[in-house]
Structure formats: C-alpha cells, structure tokens
mmCIF file of the N, C-alpha and C atoms, coordinates in Angstrom:
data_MODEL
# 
_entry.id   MODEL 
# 
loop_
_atom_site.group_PDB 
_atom_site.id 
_atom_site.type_symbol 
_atom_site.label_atom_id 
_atom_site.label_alt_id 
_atom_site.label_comp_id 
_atom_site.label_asym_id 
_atom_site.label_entity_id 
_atom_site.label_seq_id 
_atom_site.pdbx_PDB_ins_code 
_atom_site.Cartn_x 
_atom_site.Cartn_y 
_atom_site.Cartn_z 
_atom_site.occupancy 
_atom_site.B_iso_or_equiv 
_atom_site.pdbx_formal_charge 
_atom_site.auth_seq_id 
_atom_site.auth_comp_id 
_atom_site.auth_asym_id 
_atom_site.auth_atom_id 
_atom_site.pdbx_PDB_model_num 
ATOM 1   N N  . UNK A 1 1  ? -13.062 -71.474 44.646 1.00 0.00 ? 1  UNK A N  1 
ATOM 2   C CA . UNK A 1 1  ? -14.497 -71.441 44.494 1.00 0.00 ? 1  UNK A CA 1 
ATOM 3   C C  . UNK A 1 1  ? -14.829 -71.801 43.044 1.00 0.00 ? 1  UNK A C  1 
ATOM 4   N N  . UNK A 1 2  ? -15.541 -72.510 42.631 1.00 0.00 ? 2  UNK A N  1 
ATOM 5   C CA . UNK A 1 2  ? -16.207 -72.926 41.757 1.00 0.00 ? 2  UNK A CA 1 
ATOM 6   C C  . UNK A 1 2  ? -16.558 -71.739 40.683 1.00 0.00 ? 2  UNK A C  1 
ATOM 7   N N  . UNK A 1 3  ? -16.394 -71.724 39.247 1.00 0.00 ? 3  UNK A N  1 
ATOM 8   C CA . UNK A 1 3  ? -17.251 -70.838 38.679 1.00 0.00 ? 3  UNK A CA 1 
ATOM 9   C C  . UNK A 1 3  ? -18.261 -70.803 38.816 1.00 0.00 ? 3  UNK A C  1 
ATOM 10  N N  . UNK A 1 4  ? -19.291 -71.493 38.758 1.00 0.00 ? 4  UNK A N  1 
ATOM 11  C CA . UNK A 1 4  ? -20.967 -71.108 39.065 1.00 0.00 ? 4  UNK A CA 1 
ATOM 12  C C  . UNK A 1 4  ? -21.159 -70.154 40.550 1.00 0.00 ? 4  UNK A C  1 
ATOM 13  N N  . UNK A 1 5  ? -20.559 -70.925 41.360 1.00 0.00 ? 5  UNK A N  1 
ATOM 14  C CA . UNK A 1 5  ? -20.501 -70.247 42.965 1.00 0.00 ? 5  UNK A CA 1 
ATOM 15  C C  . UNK A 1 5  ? -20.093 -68.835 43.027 1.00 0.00 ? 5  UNK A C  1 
ATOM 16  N N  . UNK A 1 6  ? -18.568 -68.286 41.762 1.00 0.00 ? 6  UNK A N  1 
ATOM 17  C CA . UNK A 1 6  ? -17.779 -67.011 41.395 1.00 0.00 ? 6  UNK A CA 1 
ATOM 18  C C  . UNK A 1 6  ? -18.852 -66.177 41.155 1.00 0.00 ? 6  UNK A C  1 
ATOM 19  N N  . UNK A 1 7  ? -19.689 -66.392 39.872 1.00 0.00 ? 7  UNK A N  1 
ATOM 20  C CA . UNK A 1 7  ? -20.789 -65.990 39.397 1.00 0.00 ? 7  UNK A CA 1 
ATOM 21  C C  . UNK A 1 7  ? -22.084 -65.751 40.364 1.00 0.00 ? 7  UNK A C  1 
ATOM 22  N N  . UNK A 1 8  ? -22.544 -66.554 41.113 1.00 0.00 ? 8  UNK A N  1 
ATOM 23  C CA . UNK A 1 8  ? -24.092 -66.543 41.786 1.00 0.00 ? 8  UNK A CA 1 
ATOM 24  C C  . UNK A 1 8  ? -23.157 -65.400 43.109 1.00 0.00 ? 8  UNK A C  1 
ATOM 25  N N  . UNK A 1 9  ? -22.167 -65.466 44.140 1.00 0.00 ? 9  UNK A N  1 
ATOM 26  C CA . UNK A 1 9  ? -21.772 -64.383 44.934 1.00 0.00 ? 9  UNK A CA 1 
ATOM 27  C C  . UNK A 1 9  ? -21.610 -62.648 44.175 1.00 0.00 ? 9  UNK A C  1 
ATOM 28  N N  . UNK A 1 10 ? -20.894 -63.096 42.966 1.00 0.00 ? 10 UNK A N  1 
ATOM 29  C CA . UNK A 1 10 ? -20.781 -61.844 42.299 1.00 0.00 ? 10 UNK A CA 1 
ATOM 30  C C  . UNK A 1 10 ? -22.261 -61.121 41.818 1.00 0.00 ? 10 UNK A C  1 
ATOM 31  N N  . UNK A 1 11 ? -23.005 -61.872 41.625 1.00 0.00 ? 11 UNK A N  1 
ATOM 32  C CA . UNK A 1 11 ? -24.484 -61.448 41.001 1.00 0.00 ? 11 UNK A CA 1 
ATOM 33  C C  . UNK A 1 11 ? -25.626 -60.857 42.394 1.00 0.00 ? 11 UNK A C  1 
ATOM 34  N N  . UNK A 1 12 ? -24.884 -61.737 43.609 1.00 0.00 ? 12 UNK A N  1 
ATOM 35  C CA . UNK A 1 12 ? -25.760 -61.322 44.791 1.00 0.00 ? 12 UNK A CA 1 
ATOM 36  C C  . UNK A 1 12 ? -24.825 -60.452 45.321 1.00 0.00 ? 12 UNK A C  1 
ATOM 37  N N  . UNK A 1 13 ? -23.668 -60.214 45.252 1.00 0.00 ? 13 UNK A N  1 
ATOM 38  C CA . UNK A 1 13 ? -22.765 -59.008 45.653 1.00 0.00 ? 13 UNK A CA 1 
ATOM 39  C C  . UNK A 1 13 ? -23.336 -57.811 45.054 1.00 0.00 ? 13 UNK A C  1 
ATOM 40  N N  . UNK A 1 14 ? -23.171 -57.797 43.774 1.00 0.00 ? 14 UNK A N  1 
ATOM 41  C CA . UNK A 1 14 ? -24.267 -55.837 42.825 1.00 0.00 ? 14 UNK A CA 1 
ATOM 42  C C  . UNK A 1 14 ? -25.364 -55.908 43.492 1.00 0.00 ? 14 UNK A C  1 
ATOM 43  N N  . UNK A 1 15 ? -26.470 -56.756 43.684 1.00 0.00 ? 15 UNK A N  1 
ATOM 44  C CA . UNK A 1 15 ? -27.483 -56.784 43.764 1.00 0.00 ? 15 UNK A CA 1 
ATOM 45  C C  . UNK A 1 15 ? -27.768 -56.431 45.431 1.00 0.00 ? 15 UNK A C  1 
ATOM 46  N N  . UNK A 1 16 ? -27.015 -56.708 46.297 1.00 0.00 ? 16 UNK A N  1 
ATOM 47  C CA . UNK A 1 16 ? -27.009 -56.604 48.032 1.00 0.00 ? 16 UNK A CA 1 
ATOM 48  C C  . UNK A 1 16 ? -26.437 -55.172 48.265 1.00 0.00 ? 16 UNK A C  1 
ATOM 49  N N  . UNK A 1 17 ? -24.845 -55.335 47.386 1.00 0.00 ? 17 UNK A N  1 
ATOM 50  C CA . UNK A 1 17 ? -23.891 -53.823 47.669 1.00 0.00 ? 17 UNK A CA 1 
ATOM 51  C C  . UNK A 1 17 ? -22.960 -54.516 49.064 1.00 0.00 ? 17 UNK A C  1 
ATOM 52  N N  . UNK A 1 18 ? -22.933 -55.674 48.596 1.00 0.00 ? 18 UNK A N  1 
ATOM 53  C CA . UNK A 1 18 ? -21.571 -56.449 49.946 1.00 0.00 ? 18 UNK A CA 1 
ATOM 54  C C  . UNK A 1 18 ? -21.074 -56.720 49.165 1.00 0.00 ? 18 UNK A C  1 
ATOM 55  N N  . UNK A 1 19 ? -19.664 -57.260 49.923 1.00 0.00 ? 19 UNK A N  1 
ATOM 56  C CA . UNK A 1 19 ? -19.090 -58.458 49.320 1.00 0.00 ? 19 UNK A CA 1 
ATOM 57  C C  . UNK A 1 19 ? -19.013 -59.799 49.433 1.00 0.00 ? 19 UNK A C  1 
ATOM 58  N N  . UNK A 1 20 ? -19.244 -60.390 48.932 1.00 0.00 ? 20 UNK A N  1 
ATOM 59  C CA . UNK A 1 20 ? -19.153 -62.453 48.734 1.00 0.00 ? 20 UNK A CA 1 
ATOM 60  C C  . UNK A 1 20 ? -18.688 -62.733 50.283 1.00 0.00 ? 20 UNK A C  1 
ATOM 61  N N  . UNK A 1 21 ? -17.800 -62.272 50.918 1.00 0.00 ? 21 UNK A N  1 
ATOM 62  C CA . UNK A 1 21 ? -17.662 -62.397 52.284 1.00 0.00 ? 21 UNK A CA 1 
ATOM 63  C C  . UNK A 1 21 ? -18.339 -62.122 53.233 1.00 0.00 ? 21 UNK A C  1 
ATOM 64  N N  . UNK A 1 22 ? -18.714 -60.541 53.098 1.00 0.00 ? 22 UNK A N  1 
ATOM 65  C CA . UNK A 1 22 ? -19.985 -60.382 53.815 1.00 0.00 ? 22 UNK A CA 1 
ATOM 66  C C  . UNK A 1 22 ? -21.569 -60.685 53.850 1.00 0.00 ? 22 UNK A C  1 
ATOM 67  N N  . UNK A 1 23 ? -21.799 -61.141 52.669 1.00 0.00 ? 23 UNK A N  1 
ATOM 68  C CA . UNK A 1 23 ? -23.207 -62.055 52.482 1.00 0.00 ? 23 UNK A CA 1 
ATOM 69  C C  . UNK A 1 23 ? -22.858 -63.662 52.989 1.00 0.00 ? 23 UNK A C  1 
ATOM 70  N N  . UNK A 1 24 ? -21.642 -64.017 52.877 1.00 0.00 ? 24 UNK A N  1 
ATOM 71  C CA . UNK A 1 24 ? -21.394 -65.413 53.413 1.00 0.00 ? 24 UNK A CA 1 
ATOM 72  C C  . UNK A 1 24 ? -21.505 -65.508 54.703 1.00 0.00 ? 24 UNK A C  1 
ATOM 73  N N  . UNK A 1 25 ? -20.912 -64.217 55.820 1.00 0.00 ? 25 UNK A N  1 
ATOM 74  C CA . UNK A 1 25 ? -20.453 -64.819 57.157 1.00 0.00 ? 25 UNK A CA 1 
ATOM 75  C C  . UNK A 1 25 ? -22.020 -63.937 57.587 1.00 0.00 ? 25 UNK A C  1 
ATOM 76  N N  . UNK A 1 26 ? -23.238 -63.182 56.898 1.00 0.00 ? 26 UNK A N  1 
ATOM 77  C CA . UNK A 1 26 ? -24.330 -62.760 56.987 1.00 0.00 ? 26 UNK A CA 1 
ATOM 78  C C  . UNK A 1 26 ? -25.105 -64.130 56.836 1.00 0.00 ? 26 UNK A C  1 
ATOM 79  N N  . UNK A 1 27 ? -25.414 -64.843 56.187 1.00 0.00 ? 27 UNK A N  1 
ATOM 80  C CA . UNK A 1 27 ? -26.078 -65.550 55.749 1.00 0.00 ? 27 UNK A CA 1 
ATOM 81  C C  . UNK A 1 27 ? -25.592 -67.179 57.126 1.00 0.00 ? 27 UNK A C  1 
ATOM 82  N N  . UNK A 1 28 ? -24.344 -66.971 57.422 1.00 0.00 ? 28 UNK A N  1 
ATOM 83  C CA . UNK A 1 28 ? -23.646 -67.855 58.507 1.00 0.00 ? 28 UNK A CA 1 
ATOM 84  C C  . UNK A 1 28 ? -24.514 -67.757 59.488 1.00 0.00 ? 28 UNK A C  1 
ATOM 85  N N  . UNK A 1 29 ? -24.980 -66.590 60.119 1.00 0.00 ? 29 UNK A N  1 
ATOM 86  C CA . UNK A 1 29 ? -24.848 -66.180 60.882 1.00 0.00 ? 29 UNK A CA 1 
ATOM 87  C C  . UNK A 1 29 ? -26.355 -65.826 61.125 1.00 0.00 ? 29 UNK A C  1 
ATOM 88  N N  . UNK A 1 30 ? -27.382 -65.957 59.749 1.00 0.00 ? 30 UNK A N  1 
ATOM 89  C CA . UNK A 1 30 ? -28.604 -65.876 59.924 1.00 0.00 ? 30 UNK A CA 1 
ATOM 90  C C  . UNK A 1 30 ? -29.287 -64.469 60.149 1.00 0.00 ? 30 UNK A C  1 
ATOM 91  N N  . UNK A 1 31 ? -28.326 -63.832 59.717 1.00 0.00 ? 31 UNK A N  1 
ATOM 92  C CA . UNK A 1 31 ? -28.538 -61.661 59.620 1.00 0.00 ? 31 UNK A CA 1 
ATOM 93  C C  . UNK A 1 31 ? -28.933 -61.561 58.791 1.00 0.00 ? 31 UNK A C  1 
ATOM 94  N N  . UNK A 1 32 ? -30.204 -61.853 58.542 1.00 0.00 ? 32 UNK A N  1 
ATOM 95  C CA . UNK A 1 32 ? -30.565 -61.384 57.052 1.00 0.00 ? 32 UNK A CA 1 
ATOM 96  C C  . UNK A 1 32 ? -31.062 -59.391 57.252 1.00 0.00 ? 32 UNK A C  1 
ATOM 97  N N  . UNK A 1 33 ? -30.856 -59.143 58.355 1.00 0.00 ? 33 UNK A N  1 
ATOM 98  C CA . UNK A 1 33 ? -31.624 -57.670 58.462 1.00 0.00 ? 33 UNK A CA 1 
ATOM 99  C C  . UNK A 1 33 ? -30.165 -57.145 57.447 1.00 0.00 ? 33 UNK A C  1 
ATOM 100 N N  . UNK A 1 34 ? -28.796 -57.768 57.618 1.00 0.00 ? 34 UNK A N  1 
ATOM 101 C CA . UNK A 1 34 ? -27.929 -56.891 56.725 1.00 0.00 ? 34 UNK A CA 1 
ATOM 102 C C  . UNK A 1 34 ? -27.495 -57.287 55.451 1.00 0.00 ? 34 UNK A C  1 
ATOM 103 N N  . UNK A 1 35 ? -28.243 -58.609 55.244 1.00 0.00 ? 35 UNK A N  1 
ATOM 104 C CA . UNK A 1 35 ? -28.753 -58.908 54.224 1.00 0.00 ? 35 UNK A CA 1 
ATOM 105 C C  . UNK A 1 35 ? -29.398 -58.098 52.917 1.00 0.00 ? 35 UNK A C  1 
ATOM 106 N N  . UNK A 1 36 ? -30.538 -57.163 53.624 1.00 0.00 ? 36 UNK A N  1 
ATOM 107 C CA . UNK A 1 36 ? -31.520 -56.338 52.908 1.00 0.00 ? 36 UNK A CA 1 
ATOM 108 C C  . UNK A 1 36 ? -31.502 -54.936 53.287 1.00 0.00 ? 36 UNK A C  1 
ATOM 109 N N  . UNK A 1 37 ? -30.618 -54.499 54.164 1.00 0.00 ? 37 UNK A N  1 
ATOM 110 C CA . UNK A 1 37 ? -30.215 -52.960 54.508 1.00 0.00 ? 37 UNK A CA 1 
ATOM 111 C C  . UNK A 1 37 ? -29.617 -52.461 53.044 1.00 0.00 ? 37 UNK A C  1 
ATOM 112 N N  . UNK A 1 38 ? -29.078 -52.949 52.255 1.00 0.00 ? 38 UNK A N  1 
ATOM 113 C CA . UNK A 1 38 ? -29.150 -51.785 51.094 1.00 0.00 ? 38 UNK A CA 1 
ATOM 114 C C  . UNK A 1 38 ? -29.781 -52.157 49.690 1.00 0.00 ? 38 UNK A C  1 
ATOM 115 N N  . UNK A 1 39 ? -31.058 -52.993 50.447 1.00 0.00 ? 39 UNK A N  1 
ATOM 116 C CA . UNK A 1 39 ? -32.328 -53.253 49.045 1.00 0.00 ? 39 UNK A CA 1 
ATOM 117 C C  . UNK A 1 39 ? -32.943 -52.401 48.976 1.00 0.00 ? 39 UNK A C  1 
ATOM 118 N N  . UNK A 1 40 ? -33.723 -51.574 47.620 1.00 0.00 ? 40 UNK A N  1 
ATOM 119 C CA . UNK A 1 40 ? -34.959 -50.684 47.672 1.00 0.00 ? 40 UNK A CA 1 
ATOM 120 C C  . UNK A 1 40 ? -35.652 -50.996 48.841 1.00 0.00 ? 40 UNK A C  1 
ATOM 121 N N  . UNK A 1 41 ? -36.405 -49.995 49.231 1.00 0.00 ? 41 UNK A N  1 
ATOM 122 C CA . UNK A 1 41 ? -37.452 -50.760 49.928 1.00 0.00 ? 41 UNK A CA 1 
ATOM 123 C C  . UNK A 1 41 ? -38.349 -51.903 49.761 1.00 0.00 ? 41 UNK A C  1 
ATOM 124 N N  . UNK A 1 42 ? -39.299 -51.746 48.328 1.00 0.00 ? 42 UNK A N  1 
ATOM 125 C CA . UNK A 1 42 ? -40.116 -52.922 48.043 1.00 0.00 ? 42 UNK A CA 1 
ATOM 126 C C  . UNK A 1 42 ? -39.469 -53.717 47.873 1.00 0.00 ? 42 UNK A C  1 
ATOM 127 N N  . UNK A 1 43 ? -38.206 -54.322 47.503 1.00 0.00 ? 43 UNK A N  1 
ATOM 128 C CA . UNK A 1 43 ? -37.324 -55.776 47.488 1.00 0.00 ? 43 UNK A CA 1 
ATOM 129 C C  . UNK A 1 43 ? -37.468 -56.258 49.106 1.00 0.00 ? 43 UNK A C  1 
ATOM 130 N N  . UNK A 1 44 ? -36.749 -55.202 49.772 1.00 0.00 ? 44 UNK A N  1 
ATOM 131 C CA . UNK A 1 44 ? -36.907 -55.626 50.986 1.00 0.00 ? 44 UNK A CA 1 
ATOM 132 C C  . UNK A 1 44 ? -37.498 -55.853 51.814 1.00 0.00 ? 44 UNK A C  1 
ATOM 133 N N  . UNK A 1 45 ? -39.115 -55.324 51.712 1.00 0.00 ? 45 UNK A N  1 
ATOM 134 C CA . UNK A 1 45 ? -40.697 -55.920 52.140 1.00 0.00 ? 45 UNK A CA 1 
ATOM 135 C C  . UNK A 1 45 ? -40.789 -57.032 51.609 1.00 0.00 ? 45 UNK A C  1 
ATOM 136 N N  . UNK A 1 46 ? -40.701 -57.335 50.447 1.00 0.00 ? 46 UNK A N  1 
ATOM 137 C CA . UNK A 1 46 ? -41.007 -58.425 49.467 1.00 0.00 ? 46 UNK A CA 1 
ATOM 138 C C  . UNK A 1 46 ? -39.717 -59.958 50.218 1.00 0.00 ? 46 UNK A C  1 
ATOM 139 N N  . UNK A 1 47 ? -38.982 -59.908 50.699 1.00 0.00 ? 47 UNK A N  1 
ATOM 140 C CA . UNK A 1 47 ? -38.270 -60.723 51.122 1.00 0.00 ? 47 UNK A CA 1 
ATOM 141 C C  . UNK A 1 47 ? -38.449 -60.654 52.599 1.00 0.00 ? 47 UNK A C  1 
ATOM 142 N N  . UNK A 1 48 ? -38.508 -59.334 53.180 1.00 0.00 ? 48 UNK A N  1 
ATOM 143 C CA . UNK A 1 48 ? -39.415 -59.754 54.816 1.00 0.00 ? 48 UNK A CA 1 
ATOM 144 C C  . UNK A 1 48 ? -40.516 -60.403 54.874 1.00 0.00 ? 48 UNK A C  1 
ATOM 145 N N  . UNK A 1 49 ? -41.375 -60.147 53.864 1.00 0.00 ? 49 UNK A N  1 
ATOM 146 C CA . UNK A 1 49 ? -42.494 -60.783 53.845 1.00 0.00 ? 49 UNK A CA 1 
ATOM 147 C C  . UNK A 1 49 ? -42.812 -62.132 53.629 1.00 0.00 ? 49 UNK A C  1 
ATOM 148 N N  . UNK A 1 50 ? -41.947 -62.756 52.875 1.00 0.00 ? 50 UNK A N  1 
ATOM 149 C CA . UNK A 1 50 ? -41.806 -64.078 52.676 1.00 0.00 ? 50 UNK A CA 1 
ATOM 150 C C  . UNK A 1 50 ? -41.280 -64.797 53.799 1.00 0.00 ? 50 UNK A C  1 
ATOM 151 N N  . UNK A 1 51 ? -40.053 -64.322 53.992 1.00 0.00 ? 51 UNK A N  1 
ATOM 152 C CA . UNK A 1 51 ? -39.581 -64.624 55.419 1.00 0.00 ? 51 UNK A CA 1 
ATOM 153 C C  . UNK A 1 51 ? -40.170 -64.930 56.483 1.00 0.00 ? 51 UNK A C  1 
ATOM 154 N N  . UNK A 1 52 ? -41.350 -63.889 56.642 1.00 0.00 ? 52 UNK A N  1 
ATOM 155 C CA . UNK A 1 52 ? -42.591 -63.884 57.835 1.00 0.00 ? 52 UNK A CA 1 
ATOM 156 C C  . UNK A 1 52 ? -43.417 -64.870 57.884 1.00 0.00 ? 52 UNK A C  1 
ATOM 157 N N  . UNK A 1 53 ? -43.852 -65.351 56.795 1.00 0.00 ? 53 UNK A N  1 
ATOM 158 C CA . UNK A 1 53 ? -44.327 -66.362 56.426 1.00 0.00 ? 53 UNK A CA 1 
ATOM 159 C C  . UNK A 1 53 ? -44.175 -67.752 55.999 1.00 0.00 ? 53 UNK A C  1 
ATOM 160 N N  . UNK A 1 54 ? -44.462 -68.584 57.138 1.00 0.00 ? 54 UNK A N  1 
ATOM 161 C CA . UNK A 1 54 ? -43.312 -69.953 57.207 1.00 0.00 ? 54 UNK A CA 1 
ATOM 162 C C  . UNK A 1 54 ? -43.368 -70.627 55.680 1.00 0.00 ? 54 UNK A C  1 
ATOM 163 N N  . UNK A 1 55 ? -44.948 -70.919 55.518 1.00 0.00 ? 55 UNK A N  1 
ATOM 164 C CA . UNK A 1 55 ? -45.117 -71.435 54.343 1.00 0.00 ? 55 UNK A CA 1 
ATOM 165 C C  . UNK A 1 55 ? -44.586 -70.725 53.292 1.00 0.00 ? 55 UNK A C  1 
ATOM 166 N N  . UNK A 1 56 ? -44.617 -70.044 52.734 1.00 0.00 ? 56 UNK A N  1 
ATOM 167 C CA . UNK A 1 56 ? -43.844 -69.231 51.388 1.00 0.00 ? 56 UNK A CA 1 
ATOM 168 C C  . UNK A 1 56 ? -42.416 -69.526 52.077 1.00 0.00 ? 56 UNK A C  1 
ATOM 169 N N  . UNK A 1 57 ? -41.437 -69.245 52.848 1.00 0.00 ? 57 UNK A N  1 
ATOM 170 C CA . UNK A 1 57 ? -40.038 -69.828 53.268 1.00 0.00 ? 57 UNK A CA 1 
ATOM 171 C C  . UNK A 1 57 ? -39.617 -70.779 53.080 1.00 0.00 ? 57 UNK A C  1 
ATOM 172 N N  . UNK A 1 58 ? -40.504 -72.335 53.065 1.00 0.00 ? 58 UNK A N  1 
ATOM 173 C CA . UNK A 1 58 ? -40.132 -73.480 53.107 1.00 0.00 ? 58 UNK A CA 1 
ATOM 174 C C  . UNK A 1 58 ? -40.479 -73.411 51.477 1.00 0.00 ? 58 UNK A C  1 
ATOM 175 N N  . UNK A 1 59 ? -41.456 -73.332 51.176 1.00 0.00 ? 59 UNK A N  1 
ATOM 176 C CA . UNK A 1 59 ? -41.325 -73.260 49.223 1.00 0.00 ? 59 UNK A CA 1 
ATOM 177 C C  . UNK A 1 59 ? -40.529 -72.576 48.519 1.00 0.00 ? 59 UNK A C  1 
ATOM 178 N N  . UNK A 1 60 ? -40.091 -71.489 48.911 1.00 0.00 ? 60 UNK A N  1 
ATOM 179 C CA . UNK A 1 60 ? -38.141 -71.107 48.355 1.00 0.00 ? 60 UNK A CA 1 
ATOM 180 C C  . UNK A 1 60 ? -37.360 -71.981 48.741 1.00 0.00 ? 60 UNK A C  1 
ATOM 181 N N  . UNK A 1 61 ? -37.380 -72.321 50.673 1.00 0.00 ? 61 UNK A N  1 
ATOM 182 C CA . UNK A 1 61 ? -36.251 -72.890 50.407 1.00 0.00 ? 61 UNK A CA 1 
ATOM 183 C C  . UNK A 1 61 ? -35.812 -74.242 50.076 1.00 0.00 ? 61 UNK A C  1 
ATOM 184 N N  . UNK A 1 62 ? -37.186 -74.833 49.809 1.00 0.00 ? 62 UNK A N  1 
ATOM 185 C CA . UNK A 1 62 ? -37.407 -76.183 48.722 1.00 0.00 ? 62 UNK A CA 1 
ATOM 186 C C  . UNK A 1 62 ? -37.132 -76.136 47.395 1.00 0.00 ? 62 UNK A C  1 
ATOM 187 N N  . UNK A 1 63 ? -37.149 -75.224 46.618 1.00 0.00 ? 63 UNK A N  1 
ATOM 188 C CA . UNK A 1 63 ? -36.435 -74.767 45.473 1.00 0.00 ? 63 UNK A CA 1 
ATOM 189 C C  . UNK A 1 63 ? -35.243 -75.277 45.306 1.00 0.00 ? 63 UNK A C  1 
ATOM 190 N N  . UNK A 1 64 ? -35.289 -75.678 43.933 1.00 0.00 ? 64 UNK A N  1 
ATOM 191 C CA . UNK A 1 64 ? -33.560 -75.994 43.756 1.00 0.00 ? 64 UNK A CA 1 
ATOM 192 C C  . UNK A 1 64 ? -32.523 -75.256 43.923 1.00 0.00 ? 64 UNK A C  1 
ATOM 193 N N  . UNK A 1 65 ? -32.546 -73.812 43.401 1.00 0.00 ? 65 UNK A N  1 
ATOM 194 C CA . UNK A 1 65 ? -32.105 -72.868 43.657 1.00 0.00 ? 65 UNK A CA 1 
ATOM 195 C C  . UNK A 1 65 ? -31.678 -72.619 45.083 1.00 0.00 ? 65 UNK A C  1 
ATOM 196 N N  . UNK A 1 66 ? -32.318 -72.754 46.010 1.00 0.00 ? 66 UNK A N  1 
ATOM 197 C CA . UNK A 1 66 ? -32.310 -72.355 47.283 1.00 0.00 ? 66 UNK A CA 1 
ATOM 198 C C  . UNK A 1 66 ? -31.565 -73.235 47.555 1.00 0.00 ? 66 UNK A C  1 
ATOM 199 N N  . UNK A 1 67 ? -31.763 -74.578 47.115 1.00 0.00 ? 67 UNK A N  1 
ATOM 200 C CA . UNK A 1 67 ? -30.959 -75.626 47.932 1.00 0.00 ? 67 UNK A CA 1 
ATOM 201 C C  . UNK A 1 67 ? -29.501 -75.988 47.543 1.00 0.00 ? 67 UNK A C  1 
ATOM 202 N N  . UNK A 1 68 ? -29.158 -75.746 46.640 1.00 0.00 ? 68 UNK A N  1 
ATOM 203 C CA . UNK A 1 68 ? -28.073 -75.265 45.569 1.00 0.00 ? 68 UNK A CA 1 
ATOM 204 C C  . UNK A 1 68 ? -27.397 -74.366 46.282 1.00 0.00 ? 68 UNK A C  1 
ATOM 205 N N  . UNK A 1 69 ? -27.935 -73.315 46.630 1.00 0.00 ? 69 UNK A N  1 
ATOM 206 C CA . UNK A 1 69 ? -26.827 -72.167 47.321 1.00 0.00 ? 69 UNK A CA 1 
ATOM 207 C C  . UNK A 1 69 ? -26.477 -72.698 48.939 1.00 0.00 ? 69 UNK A C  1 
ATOM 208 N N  . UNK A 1 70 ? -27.918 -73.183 49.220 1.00 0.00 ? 70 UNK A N  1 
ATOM 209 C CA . UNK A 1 70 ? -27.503 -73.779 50.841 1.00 0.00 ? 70 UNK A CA 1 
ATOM 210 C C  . UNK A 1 70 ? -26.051 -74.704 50.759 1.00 0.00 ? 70 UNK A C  1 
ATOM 211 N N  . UNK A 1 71 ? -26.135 -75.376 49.711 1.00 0.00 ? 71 UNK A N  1 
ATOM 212 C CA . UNK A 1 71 ? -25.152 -76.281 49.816 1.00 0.00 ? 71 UNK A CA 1 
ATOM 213 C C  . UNK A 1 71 ? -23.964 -75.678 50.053 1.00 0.00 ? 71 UNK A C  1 
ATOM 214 N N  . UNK A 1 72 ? -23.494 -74.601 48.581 1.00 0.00 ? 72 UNK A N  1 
ATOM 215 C CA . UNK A 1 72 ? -22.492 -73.732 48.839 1.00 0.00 ? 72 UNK A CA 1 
ATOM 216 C C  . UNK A 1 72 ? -22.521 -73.151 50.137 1.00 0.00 ? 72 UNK A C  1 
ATOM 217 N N  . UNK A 1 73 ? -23.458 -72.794 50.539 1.00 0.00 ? 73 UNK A N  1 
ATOM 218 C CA . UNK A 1 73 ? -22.774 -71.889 51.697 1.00 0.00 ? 73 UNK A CA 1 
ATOM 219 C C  . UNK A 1 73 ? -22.197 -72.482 52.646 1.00 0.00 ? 73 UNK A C  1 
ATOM 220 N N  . UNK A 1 74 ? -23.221 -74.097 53.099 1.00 0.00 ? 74 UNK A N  1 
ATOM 221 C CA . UNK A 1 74 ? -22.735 -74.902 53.644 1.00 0.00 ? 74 UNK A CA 1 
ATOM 222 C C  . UNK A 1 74 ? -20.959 -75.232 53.874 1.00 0.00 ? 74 UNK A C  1 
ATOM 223 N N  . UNK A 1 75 ? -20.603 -75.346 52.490 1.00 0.00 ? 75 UNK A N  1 
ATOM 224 C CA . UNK A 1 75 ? -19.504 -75.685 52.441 1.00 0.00 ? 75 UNK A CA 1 
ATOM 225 C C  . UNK A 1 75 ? -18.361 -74.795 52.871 1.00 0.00 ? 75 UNK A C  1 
ATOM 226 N N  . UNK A 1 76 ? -18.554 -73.639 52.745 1.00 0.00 ? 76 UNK A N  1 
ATOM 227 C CA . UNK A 1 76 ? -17.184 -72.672 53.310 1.00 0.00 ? 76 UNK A CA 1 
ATOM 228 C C  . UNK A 1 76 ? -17.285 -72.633 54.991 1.00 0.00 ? 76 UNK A C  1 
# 
C-alpha cells in the first residue's frame, strides 16, 4: 500500500475505531451503517444526513478527495 493510502486508512481507522480492513471490505460492500456505529452521534447525523441527500452526496463525492479514495478503494 502506498504511503499516502498507509496514512489516509490509519487516520480513518482512530477516527471510525476499525481497522483499514474493516472500513475497506465496509465501504466494498456499501455498509456505511458500520461505517458510523462508533461515531459521536452528531458526526454520525452529520454524515447520514448528507448521505440522505442526493445533492450534497454527489458534491463530496465530486471532490477530489472523495475521488482519490474511491480510486484506492477501487483498487484492492
């Protein structure tokens, strides 16, 4: 794995409370409910909520950022 990729799993690993494996085959798999099962609550409104909402979804996931990680994930 790439350092940047080492770094962005490890940073969403503290931040989720998974591991790089389990946000990968989560994110595979389109589970975001276990995705956000161990966010505060308001993180995790705040990302349902976007979610809910097509328009705010497609403007994250038009983001470089967003599209950047799609790629990675893509790839494993």
């Amino acid at each position: 794995m790439a350092e940047n990729e080492k770094e962005l799993f490890e940073c969403l690993s503290n931040e989720l409370k998974l591991s790089p494996g389990q946000i990968k085959a989560s994110a595979a798999k389109g589970d975001l409910s276990r995705l956000t099962q161990n966010m505060d609550g308001d993180k995790a409104k705040r990302v349902e909520s976007i979610l809910s909402d097509p328009e705010k979804a497609r403007e994250i996931l038009n983001s470089p950022q967003a599209q950047a990680l799609l790629k990675i994930l893509n790839q494993q």
